[in-house]
C-alpha positions in Angstrom: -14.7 -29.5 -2.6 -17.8 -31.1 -1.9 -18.9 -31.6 -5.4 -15.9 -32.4 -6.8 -17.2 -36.1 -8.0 -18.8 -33.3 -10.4 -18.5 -31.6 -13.8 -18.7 -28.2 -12.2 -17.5 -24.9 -13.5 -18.2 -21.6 -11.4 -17.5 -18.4 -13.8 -15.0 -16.1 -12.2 -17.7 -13.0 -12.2 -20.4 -15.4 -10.1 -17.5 -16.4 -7.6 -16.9 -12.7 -7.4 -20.5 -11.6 -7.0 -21.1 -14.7 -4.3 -17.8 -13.3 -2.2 -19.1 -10.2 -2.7 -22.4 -9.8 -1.2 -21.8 -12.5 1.4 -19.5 -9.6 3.0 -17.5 -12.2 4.8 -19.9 -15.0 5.6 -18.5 -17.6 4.3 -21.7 -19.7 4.9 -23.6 -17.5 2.8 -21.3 -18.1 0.0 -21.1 -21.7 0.3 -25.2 -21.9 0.7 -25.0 -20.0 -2.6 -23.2 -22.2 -4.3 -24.7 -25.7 -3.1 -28.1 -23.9 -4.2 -27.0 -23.0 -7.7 -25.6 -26.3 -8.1 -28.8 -28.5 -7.3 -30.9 -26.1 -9.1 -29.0 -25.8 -12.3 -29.8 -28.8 -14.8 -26.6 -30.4 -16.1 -26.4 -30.3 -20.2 -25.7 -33.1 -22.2 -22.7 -34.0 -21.3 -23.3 -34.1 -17.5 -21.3 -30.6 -17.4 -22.7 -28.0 -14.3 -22.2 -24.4 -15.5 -22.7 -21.3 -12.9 -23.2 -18.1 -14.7 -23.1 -14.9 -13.4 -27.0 -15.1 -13.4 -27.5 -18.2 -11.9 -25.3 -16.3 -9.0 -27.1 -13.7 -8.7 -30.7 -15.7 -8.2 -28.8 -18.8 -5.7 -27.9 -15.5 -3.9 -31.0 -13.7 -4.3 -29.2 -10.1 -5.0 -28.3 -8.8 -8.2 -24.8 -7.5 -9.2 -24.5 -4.0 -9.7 -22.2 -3.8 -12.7 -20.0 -1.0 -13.0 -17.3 0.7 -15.1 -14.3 3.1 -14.1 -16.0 5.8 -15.2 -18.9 4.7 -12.8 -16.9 4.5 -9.9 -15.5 7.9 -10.2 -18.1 9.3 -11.3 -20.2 7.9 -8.0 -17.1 8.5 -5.9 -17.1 12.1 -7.1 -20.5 12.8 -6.4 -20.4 11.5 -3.0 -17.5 13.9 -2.4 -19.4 17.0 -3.5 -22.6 15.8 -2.0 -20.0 16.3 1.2 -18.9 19.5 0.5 -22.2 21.3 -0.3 -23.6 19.9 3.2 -26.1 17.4 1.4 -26.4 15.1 4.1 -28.9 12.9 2.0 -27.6 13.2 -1.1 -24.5 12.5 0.6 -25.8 9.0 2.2 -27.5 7.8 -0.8 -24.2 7.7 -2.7 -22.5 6.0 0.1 -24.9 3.4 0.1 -24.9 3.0 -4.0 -21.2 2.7 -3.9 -21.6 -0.1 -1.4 -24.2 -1.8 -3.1 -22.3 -2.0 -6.0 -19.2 -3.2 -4.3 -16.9 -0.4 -3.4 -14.9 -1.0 -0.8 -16.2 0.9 2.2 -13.3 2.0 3.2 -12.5 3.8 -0.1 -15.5 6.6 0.9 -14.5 6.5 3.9 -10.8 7.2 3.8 -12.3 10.8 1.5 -13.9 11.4 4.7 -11.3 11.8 6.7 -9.9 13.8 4.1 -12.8 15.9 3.7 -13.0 16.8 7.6 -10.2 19.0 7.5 -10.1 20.3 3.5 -14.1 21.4 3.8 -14.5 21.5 7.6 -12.0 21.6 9.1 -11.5 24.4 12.5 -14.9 25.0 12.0 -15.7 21.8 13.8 -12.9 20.4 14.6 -15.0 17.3 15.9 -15.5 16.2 12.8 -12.1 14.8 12.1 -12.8 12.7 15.5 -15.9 11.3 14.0 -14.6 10.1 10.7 -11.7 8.6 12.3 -13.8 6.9 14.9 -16.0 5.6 11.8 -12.7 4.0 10.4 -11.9 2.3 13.1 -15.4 1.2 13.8 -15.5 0.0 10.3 -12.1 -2.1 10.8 -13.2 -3.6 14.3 -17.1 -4.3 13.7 -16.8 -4.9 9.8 -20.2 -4.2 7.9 -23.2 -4.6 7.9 -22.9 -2.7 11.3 -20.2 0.0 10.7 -22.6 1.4 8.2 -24.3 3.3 11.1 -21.2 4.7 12.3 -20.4 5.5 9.1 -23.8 7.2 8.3 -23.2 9.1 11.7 -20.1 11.0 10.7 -21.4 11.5 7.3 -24.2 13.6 8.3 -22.0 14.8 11.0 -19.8 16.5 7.8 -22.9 17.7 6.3 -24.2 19.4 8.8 -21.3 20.7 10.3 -20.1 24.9 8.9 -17.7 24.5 6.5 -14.2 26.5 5.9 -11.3 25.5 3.6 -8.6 27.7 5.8 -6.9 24.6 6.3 -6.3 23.9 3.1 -5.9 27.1 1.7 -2.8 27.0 4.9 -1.3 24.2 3.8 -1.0 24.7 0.1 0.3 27.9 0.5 3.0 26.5 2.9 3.9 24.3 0.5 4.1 26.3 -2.5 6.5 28.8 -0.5 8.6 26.1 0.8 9.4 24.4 -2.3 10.2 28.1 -3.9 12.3 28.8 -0.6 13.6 25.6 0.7 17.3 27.2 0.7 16.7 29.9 3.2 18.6 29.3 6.3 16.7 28.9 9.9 17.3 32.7 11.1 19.9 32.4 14.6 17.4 32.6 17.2 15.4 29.9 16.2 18.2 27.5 15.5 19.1 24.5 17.9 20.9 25.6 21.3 21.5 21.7 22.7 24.9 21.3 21.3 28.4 22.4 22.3 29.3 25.3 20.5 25.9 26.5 19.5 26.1 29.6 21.3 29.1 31.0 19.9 27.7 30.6 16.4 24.4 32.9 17.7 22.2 30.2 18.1 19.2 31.2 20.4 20.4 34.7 20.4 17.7 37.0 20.8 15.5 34.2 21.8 12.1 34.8 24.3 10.7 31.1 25.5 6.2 32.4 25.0 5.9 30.7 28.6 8.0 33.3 30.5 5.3 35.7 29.7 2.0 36.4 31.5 -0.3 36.4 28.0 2.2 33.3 27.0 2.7 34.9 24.1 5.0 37.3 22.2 5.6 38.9 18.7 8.4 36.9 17.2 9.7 36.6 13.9 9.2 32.4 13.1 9.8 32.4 9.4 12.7 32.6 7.2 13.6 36.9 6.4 12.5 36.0 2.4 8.8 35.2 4.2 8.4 37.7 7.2 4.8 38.7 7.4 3.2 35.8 5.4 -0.5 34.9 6.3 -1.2 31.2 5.7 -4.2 30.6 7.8 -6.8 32.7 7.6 -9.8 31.9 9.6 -13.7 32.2 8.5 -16.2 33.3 10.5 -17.9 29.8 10.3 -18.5 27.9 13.6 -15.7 27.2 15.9 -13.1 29.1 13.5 -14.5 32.3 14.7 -13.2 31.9 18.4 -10.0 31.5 16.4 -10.1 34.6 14.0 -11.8 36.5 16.9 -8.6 35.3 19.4 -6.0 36.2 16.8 -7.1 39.8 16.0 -7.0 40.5 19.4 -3.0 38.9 20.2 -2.0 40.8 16.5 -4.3 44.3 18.3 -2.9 43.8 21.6 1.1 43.1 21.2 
């Protein structure tokens, strides 16, 4: 409001770009703005006009100008980048998408995402950094939660990869929406309630924990889907303690 004894117009893409790149700093903005407007000559009529231009030079950072198509396109190829363990690669599209004014928090939200779908029990750390980098980004803001940021991308990177999890998952779901009828079979049903036992429930029952391996051969899914395999483990980083410690329970019981 301090020019307001003028005729000022700010376009709405140089307001944008000013709120943009001062990330917050609201004097940065406002220095922006009271530098455009002594350094722009008024026209004829006495009228002030801020383009997008004059923005970008009171500001002294261009605006990166960029389409849908851009921003999936980038988006994409930071997500890849990810996946085929390109930590660089991986960084340099983070930090495009930011300079160009993508949210932070949109790359890394597919982060998270991508620590269990591409890494997943391989390192299972890796879920810890990206969540960590979240909140890091929420509590310290940018410029500084870039480095946390960077960390857990080059974390994902460099870290083996497996898809088990996912491969789990969407097989799950695709079984239970084909066999969401099938009833829970008796010895797995609820036992807390009066009555439950003379309709079978718990019959048959062992409790794992009564055992000295803690562990037992037991039927868990419905009788349609006895003896599916969901999760498979690779051989890839910490996933092979798992595949290693499950062929020996399925050799040994």
């Amino acid at each position: 409001r301090g020019f307001g004894n003028m005729d000022l117009t700010v376009d709405g893409d140089a307001a944008e770009h000013w709120a943009s790149v001062s990330n917050g700093d609201v004097r940065s903005a406002l220095n922006a703005l009271e530098l455009a407007v002594l350094t722009t000559k008024p026209d004829a009529k006495g009228r002030v006009h801020i383009t997008l231009e004059i923005a970008e030079q009171s500001i002294q950072q261009r605006a990166v100008r960029m389409d849908d198509n851009e921003y999936y396109d980038m988006l994409s190829a930071f997500c890849k980048s990810l996946r085929g363990s390109d930590s660089d690669a991986a960084l340099f599209w983070f930090a495009r998408m930011v300079y160009a004014g993508v949210d932070p928090r949109v790359p890394v939200r597919r982060m998270i995402a991508h620590a269990s779908e591409d890494v997943g029990l391989a390192n299972p750390s890796v879920l810890n950094q990206c969540v960590a980098a979240m909140q890091a980004l929420e509590f310290n803001g940018m410029p500084e939660a870039r480095l946390n940021i960077a960390q857990a991308i080059i974390f994902i990177c460099e870290s083996p990869k497996s898809n088990s999890v996912l491969m789990a998952i969407e097989g799950a779901m695709a079984d239970a929406e084909a066999s969401y009828q099938q009833p829970v079979p008796a010895h797995l049903r609820d036992t807390h309630y009066k009555g439950a036992p003379s309709l079978g429930n718990g019959k048959g029952y062992v409790y794992p924990h009564d055992l000295p391996a803690h562990y037992l051969k037991q039927q868990y899914l419905p009788d349609n889907l006895k003896g599916h395999v969901y999760y498979r483990p690779s051989e890839m980083g910490a996933e092979a303690k798992i595949k290693k410690a499950k062929e020996t329970r399925n050799s040994e019981f």
